[in-house]
C-alpha positions as CSV (number, residue, x, y, z in Angstrom):
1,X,0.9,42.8,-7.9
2,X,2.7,39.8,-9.2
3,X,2.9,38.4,-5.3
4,X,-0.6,38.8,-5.1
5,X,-1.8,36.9,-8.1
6,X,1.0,34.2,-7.6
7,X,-0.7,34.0,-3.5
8,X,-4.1,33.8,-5.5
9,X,-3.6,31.3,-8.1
10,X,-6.0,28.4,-8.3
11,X,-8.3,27.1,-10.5
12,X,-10.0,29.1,-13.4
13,X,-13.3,28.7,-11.5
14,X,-12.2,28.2,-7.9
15,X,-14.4,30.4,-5.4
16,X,-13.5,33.6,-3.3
17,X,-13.6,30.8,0.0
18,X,-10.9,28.8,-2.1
19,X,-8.8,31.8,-3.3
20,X,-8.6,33.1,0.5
21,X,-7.4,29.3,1.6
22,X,-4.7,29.2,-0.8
23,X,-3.7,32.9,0.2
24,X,-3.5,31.7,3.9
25,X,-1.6,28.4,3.2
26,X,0.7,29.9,0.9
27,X,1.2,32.7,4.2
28,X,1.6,30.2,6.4
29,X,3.8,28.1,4.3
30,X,6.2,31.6,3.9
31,X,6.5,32.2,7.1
32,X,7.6,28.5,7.9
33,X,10.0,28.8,4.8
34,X,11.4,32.3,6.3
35,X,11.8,30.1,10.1
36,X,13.5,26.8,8.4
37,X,16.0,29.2,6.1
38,X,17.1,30.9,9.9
39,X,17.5,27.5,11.8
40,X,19.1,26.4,8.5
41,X,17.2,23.0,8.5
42,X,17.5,21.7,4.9
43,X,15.3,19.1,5.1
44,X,12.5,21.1,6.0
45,X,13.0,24.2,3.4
46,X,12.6,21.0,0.8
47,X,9.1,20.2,2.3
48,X,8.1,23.4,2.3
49,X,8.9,24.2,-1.2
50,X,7.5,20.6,-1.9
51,X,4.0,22.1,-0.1
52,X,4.2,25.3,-2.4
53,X,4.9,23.1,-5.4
54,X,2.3,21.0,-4.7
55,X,-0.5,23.8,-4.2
56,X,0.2,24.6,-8.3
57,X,-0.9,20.9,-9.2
58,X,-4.8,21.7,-8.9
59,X,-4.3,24.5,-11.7
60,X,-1.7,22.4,-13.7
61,X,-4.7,19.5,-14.1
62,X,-7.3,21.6,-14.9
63,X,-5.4,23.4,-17.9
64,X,-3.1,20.9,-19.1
65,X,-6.8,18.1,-19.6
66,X,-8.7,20.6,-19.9
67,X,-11.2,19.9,-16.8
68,X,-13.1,21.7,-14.0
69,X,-12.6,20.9,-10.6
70,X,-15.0,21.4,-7.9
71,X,-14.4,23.8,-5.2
72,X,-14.9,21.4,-2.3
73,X,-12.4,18.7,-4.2
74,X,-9.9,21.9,-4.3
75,X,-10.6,22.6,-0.9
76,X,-10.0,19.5,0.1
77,X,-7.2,18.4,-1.9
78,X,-5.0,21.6,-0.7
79,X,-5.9,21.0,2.7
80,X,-4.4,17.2,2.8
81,X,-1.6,19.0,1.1
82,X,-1.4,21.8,3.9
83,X,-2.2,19.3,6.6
84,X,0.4,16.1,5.5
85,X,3.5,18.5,5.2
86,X,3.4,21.4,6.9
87,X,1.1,20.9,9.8
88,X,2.0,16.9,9.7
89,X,5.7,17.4,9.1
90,X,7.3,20.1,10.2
91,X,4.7,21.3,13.5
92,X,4.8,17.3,13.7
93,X,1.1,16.9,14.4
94,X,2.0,13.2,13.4
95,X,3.6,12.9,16.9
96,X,1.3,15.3,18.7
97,X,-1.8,13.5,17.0
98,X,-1.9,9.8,16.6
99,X,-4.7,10.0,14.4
100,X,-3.2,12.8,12.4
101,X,-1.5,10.1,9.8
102,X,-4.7,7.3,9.9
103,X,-7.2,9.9,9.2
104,X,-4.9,11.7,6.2
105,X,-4.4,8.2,4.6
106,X,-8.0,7.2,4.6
107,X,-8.6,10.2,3.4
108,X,-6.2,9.8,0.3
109,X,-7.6,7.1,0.0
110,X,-11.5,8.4,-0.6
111,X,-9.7,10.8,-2.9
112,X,-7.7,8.6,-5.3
113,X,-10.5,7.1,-5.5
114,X,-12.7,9.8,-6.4
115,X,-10.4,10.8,-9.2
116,X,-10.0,7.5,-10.4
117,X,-13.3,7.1,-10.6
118,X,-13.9,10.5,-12.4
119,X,-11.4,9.6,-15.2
120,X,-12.9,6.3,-15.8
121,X,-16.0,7.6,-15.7
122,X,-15.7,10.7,-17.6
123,X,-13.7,8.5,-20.9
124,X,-17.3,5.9,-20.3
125,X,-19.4,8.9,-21.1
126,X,-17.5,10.2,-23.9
127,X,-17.7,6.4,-25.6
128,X,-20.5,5.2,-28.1
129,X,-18.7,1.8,-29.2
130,X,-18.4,0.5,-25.3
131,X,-20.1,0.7,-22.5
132,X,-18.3,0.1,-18.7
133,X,-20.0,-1.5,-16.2
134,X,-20.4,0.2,-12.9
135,X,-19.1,-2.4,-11.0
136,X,-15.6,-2.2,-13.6
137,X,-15.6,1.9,-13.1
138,X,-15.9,1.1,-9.3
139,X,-13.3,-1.6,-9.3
140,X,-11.1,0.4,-11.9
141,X,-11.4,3.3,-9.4
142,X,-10.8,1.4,-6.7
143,X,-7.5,-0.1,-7.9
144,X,-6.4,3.5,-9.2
145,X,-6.6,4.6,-5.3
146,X,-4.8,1.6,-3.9
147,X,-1.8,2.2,-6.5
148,X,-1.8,5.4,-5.3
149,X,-1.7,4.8,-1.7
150,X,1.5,2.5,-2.9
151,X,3.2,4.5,-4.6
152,X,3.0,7.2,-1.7
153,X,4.3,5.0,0.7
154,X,7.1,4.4,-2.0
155,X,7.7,8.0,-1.7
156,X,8.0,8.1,2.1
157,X,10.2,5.1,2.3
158,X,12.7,7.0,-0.9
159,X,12.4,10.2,1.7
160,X,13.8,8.3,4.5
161,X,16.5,6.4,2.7
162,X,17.9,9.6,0.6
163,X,17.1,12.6,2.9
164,X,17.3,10.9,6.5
165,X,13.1,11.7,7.2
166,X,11.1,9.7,9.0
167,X,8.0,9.4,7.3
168,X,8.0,5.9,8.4
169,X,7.0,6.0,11.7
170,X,8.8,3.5,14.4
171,X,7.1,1.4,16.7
172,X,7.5,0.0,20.0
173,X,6.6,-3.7,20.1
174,X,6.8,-6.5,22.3
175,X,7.2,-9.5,19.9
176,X,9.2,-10.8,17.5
177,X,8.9,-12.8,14.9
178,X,11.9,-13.8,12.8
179,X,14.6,-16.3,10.9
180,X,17.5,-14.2,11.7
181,X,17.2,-15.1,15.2
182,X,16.5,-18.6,15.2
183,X,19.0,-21.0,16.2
184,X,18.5,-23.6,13.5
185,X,18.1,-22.6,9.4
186,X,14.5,-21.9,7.9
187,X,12.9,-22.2,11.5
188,X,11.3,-18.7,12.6
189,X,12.3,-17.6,16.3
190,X,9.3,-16.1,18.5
191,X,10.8,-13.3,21.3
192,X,7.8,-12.4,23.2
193,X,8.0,-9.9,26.4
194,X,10.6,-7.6,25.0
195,X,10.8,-4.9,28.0
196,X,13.7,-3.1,26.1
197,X,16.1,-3.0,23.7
198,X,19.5,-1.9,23.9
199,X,21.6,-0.6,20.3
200,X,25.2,-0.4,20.6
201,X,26.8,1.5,17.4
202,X,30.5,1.6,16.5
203,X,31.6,4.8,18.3
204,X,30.3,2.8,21.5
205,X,26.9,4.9,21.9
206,X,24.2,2.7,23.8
207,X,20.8,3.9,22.7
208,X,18.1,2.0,25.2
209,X,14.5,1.6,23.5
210,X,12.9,1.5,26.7
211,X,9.3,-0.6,26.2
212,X,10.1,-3.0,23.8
213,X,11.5,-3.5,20.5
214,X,11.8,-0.8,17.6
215,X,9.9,-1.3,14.4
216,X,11.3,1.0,11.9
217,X,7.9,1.5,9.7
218,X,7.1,-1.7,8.6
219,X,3.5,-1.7,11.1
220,X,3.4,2.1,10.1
221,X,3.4,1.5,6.5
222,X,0.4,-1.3,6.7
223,X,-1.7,0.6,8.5
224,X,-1.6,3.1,6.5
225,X,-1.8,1.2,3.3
226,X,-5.2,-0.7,4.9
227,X,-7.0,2.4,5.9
228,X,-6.0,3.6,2.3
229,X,-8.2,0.8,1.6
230,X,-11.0,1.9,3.8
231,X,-11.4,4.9,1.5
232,X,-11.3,3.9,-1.6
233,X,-13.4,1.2,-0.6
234,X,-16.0,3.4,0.6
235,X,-15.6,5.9,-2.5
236,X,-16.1,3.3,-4.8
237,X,-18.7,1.7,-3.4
238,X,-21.0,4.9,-3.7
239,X,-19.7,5.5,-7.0
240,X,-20.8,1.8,-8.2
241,X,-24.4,2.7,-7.1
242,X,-24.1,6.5,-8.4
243,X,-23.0,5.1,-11.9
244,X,-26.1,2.1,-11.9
245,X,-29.0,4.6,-10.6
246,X,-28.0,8.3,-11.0
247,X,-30.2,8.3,-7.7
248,X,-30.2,12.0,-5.7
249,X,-29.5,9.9,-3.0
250,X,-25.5,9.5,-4.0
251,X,-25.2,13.0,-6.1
252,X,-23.2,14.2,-3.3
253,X,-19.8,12.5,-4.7
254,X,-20.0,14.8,-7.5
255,X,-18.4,17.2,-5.1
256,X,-15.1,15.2,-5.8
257,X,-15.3,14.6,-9.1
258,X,-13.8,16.3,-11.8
259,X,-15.8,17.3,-14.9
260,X,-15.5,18.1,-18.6
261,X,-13.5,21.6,-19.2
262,X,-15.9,24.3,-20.5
């Protein structure tokens, strides 16, 4: 009984759709659990308890401000969960995929924004004294998504350095741009045409990076901080006309906004 309500947990007022979703992720999630313990890969047991962890937020929020969620924002927001760690991580769909990580990040994007924009806009409708603009709530919301995109990539950067991931993803290029390699002090040295790349380490290992040079997440981390961007660009700028005309025409972002507790 207790396994069944723990599998079931959501939100007070999640539907039977969203209740079956988190009973299938947190299945799927088990059984990927029961698979790293076996292979003994400690990295990935962490991710997976991080993904069950994670799942519990949703419920968390709702209680702790005392809010309502909508069941396509829990939908969503469970699925990115599902789909960044355990499908993106550890059945690497960020190899197999290469728009696996561009489309997840715009995405995050769209939804910091949305709850940005819900918490700004929810604390405007509860004021008599003050009055928000819609262009501040959509700017406000809009700046909410972006530090949130940051500090993520914060997070994948801390996971690389202190558990040996790589969230980061490398690169090959063919240019280079850079001071270290220049000949003479505070001149910058182009290498164009790089057809490979050899590493040497101190136990006399020759790794060959056969295409280029390896970028070690750098491009990785501002692409996915620019299509971060793209979403909460585009979230924000539906929720700047949603806020100034209350039209039917942009009701559909309610779907992803949070709303006062009953």
């Amino acid at each position: 009984m207790i396994i069944v309500k723990w599998l079931t947990h959501s939100t007070n007022d999640a539907s039977k759709f969203v209740k079956a979703i988190y009973v299938l992720y947190r299945l799927i999630a088990l059984i990927m659990l029961g698979s790293q313990i076996w292979l003994g890969q400690g990295n990935e047991i962490l991710i997976v308890l991080l993904t069950l962890i994670l799942f519990e937020i949703p419920a968390i929020i709702e209680n702790k401000f005392k809010i309502m969620i909508p069941d396509i924002l829990e939908f969503v927001i469970i699925s990115f969960i599902f789909s960044s760690t355990i499908l993106g991580e550890l059945s690497d769909f960020y190899g197999h995929l290469p728009f696996w990580d561009t489309g997840l990040h715009t995405l995050n994007g769209f939804l910091a924004a949305g709850v940005g924009y819900s918490s700004i806009y929810l604390l405007n409708e509860g004021m008599t004294s003050i009055r928000l603009t819609p262009i501040f709530i959509a700017i406000t919301s809009f700046c909410f998504s972006m530090t949130i995109g940051i500090m993520w990539e914060f997070g994948e950067f801390t996971a690389d350095q202190w558990l040996n991931t790589d969230m980061q993803k490398d690169r090959i290029v063919q240019k280079v741009n850079s001071v270290e390699l220049a000949d003479k002090p505070n001149t910058v040295e182009h290498v164009k045409k790089i057809d490979y790349t050899v590493i040497h380490t101190k136990d006399n290992k020759n790794i060959v990076v056969k295409g280029g040079y390896l970028d070690v997440g750098l491009i990785d981390t501002m692409k996915d901080l620019f299509v971060n961007l793209i979403g909460a660009i585009f979230f924000s700028i539906f929720g700047y006309f949603y806020s100034a005309s209350h039209s039917r025409r942009y009701k559909f972002i309610r779907n992803f906004m949070v709303s006062k507790g009953k």
